[in-house]
N, C-alpha and C positions, 0 to 999 in steps of 0.2 A: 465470564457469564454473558448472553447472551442479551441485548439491550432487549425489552419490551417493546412490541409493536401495536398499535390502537386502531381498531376500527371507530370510525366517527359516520353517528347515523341520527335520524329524526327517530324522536320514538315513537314504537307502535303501541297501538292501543294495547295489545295484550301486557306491555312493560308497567303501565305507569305504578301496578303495585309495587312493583320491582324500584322503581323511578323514585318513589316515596322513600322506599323503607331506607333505599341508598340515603338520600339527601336528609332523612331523618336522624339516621346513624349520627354520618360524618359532622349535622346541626349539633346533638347530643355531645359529642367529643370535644368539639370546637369550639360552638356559640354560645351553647346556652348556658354555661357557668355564666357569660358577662349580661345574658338577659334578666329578670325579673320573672317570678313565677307567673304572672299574668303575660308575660313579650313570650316565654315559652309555649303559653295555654295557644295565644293567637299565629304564632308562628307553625303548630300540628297542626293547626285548623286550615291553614292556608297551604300546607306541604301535606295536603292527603290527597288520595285518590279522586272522589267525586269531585272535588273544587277543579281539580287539575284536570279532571276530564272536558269538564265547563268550561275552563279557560282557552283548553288547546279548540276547543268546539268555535270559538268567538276569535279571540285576537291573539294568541299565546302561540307560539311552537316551543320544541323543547328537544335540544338536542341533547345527545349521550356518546358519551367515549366507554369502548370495550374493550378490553384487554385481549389480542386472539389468541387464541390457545383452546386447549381440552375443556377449559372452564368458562371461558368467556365472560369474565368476570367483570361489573362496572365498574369504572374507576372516576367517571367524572359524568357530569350537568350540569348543563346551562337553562336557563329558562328565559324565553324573550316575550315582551309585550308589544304590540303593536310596531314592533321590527325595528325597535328605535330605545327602549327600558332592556335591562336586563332585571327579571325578577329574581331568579334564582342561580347562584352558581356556587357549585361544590364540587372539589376534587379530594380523593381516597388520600387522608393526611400521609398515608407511604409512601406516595406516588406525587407531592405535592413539592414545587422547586425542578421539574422536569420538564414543564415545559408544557405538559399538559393541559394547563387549564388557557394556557396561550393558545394553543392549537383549538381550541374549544373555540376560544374568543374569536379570533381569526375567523373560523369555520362559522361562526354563527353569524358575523357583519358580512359575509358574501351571500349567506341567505336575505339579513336586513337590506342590502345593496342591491340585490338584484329586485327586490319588490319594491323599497325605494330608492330608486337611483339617486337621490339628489339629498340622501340623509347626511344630517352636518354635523352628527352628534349622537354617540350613544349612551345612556345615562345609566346611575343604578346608584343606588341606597345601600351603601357597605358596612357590612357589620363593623363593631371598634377593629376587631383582629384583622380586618382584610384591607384597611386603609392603604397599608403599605405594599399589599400583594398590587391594588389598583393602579398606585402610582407607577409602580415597575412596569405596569402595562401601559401607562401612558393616561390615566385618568385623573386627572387634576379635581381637587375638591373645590365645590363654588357655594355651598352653606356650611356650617357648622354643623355638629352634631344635632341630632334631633330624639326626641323619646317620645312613639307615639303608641300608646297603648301597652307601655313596656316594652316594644322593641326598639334599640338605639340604633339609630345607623347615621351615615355622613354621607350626604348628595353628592356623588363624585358625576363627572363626563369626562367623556374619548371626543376628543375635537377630530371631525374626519377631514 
């Protein structure tokens, strides 16, 4: 069988319902068992369209991986803040362990790097389940877990 090949692109405005509903899914399957019915409430509020339009408006980009083919189907998301946070990242749990959400990360510190060249550091607030996805990417944890408003997560960094 034929390996899967990804397009990786900045998304357009006409995506972000698109953008959501992906990152909503793959939240729903993955994260929200280990959140609180309140970390769930504020985590749709903050992964909807209008907020996400506001963000990428101000300081956010957001990049997506596409599956090419007949479907073109999403397979992964990143979301960055200020070229230096990762606010959101999800990859299609089928398609997770390939390599993909690497290619994502990679592809998103060349956008961070080329706006700031002198970034020493890229951070991001990991859910419990993706501690270890982080580490394997080279993100070392520097607080303890935290719980703010019901969502848990652990301040990891990528030392550049």
């Amino acid at each position: 069988m034929k390996e899967a090949e990804y397009a990786y692109r900045l998304m357009s405005a006409d995506e972000v319902v698109d953008v959501c509903r992906f990152v909503n899914s793959v939240f729903d399957c993955s994260v929200a068992p280990l959140y609180t019915e309140k970390g769930r409430r504020n985590f749709k509020e903050y992964a909807d369209p209008g907020p996400m339009v506001s963000r990428v408006r101000s300081n956010h980009f957001v990049l997506v991986a596409v599956e090419e083919g007949r479907n073109a189907e999403m397979t992964g998301v990143i979301e960055v803040r200020d070229h230096c946070h990762v606010s959101l990242f999800f990859v299609d749990p089928d398609r997770q362990g390939k390599g993909l959400g690497g290619e994502l990360l990679q592809r998103s510190l060349e956008i961070c790097r080329s706006v700031k060249p002198d970034l020493n550091e890229l951070t991001v607030n990991s859910s419990p389940n993706a501690v270890e996805i982080y580490e394997r990417m080279g993100f070392e944890i520097f607080r303890k877990e935290q719980n703010i408003n019901g969502v848990r997560s652990t301040p990891m960094r990528l030392r550049l």
